[in-house]
N, C-alpha and C positions, 0 to 999 in steps of 0.2 A: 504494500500500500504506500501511496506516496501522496502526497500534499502539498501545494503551493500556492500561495496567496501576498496580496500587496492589499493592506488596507488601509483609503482614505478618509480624509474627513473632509466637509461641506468646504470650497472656497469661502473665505475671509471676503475675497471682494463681491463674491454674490451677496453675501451679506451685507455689506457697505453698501452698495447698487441698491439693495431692496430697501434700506433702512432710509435710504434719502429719498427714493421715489416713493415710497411709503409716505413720507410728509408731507412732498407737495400736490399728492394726488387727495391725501385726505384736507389738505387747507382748501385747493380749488375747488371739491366736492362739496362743500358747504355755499361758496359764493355762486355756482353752479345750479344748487337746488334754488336757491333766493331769485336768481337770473330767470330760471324756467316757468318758475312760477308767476313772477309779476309782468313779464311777456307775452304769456300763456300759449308759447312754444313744445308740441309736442318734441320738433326733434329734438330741441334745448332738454326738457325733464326726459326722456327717453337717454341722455347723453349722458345725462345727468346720473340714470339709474344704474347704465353702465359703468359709470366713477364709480356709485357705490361698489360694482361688484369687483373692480380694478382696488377698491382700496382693502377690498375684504381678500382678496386673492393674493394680494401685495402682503399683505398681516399674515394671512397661514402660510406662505410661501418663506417668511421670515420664519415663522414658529417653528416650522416644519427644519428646516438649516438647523436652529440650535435643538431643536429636541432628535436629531437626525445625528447628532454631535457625540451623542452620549456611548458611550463605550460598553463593549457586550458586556451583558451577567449570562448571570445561570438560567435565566426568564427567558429572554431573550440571545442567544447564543450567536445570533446573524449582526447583533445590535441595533440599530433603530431606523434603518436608512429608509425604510420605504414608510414613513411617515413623509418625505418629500412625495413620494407615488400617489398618495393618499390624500395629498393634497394639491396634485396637478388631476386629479379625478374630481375631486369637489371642485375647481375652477372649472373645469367643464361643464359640470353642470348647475353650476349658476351661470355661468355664458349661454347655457339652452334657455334656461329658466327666461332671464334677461330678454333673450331673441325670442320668444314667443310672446313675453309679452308687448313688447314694441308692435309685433306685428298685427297682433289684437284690438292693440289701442289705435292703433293706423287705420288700422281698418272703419273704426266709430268714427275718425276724425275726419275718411273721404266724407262719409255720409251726413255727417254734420259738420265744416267747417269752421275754428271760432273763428275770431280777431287775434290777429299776431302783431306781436309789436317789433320788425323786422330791426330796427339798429340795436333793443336793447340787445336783442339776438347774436347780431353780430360780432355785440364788445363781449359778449359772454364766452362766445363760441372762439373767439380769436384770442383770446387768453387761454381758455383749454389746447388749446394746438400747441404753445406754448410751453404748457407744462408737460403735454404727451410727448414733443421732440424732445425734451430732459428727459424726460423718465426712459424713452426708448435706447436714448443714446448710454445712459447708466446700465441699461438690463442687455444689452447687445452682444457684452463678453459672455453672458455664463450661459446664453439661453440654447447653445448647444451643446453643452457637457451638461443640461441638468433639466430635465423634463419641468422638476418644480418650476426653476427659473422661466424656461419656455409656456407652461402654463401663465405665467405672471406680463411675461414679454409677448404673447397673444395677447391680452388681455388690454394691454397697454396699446397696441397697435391699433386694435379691434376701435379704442373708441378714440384713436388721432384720425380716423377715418371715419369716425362718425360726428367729428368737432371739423374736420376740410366741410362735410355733405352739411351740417349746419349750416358752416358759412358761408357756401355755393346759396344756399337754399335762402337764406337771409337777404343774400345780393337779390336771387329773381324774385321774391317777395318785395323787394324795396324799389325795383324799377316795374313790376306786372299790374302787383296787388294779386297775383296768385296765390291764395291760400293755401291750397290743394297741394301746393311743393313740398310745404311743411310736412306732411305725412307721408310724403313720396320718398323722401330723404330718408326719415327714420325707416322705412320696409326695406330701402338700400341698405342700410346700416343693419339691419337685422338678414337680410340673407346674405350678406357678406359674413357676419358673424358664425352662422351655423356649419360650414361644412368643416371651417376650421377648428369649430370647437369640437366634431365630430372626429377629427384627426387625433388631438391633442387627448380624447376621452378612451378611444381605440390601440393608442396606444400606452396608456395609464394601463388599459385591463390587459393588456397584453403583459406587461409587469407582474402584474398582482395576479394574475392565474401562470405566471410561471414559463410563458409561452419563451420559444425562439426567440432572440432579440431580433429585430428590426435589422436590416443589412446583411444577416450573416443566413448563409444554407446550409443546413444541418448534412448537406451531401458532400459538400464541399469543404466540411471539417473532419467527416472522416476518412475521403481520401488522403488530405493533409496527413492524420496519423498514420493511415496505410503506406504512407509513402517511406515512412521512420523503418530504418532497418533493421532487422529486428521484429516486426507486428507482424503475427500472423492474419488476426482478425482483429474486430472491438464489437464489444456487445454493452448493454446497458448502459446508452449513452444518455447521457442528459445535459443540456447546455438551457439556463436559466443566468435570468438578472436579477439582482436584491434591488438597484436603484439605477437610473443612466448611468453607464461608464465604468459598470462595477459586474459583468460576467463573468458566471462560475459555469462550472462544467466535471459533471462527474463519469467514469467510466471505466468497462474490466479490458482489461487489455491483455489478449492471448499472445507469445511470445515466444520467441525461437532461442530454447535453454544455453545454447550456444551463447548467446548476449547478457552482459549482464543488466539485470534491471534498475540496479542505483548510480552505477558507472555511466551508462551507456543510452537505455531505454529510456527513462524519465528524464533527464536533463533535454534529452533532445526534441522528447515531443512535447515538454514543458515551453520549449524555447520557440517551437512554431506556432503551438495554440495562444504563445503571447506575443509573437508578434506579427502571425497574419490576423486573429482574430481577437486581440485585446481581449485576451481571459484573465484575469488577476487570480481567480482560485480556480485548482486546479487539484482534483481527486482521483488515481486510480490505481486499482487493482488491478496486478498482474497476475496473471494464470497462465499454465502451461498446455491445460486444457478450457476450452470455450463451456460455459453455462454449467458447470459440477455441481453447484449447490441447488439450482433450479430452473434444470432442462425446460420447460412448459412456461415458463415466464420471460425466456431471451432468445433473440434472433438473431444470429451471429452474422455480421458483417465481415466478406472476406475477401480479397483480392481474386483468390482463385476461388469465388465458391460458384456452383452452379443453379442456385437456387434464384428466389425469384429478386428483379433488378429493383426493386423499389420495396425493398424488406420493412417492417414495423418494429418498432422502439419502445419498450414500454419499461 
């Protein structure tokens, strides 16, 4: 049996990124809601509601880093990392939440149009753009090493793009007196919002049910070890993430008694599973014989085997 692991802990500067965009998203979010209201701006309070769920996704995205920080027990043996997973799953679904009900309320607002007050609109909307190119520009480092992060950094994006469609929507209101823009804008802003929040949700549960990472083929990793001299076959393979950027991978590995396994076998296919496929832990079992303890439960992967090409893993 052999073992190999590299364990990290949460970027400091995601942390610094979140803690500032954290501030100025919850300071705008109040003069925001004030704006929407005395306007009476669907897309302004619809932008608005999106702040809140940016400042809420901003807050667990933070929580999640320091409680994601804390170092294994006995309770917990992996440590705490997919409290970040768990809470790029909850930003998703208040990003649904959010885009449904934009779309809802647009809907009542073709059919009844109010009175918009397109300049307050304007100066409202033109200050949130403001605060969204900071925040974007803070969360831009970590948001592809860290799903949290990228949860937070959709989130941020989603509503600088619903603070541009404001202020689009404000201009043709102040030269038409088209009402009707105002709710046109916000159902922009709401199906832009959903497929990506579908993405960002798809691959949370991908995590959290233990799937393949994203990128890698599970066919493609074990010819890699096939390729190690030494491998007869591999069976019981299992390639999972704890959090982005942190793949483990466990497996028995049948072997040619000629090689030895601590010298020769392990080092080497330690060194390919970590640098073509950024595995950090790394679990396995060498055998001399394929499936000894429980024939009926493994399907042996083998260079020469003749069976069927596209074998099952369990």
């Amino acid at each position: 049996m052999s073992a190999s692991h590299a364990h990290g802990i949460p970027s400091t500067d995601n942390e610094r990124a979140l803690r500032i965009a954290l501030a100025l998203t919850g300071s705008f979010l109040i003069a925001e809601v004030i704006g929407g209201v005395l306007t009476g701006s669907l897309a302004l309070i619809s932008d608005a509601a999106h702040m809140l769920t940016d400042t809420a996704a901003l807050a667990i995205a933070l929580a999640a880093i320091r409680i994601a920080r804390r170092p294994a027990d006995r309770r917990r043996t992996y440590g705490y990392h997919r409290f970040e997973i768990l809470a790029a799953a909850f930003n998703a679904l208040l990003l649904f939440a959010v885009a449904l009900y934009i779309l809802v309320e647009a809907y009542r607002r073709f059919t009844s149009p109010p009175e918009i007050h397109s300049v307050g609109m304007l100066v409202v909307a033109s200050i949130g753009l403001i605060v969204n190119l900071i925040s974007i520009r803070l969360l831009s480092g970590g948001q592809s090493d860290s799903l949290n992060v990228k949860g937070a950094y959709l989130e941020v994006w989603s509503d600088l793009l619903g603070s541009i469609g404001v202020i689009v929507g404000a201009v043709v209101i102040q030269l038409t007196g088209w009402s009707w823009v105002d709710p046109l804008v916000a159902v922009a802003i709401g199906l832009w919002v959903l497929p990506r929040t579908w993405i960002l949700l798809k691959d949370s549960l991908n995590i959290l049910l233990e799937g393949v990472p994203e990128g890698i083929d599970l066919g493609d990793v074990e010819q890699a070890m096939l390729a190690v001299p030494g491998v007869l076959s591999i069976h019981d393979l299992h390639l999972w993430s704890l959090t982005t950027g942190k793949t483990s991978l466990t497996a028995h590995v049948v072997y040619d008694q000629t090689y030895s396994p601590e010298e020769a076998l392990m080092p080497a296919l330690e060194t390919v599973l970590a640098n073509r496929f950024k595995v950090v832990h790394t679990t396995l079992q060498c055998e001399t014989k394929p499936c000894a303890h429980q024939p009926e439960a493994c399907t042996t992967v083998s260079g020469t085997s003749e069976h069927d090409d596209k074998p099952n893993f369990h």
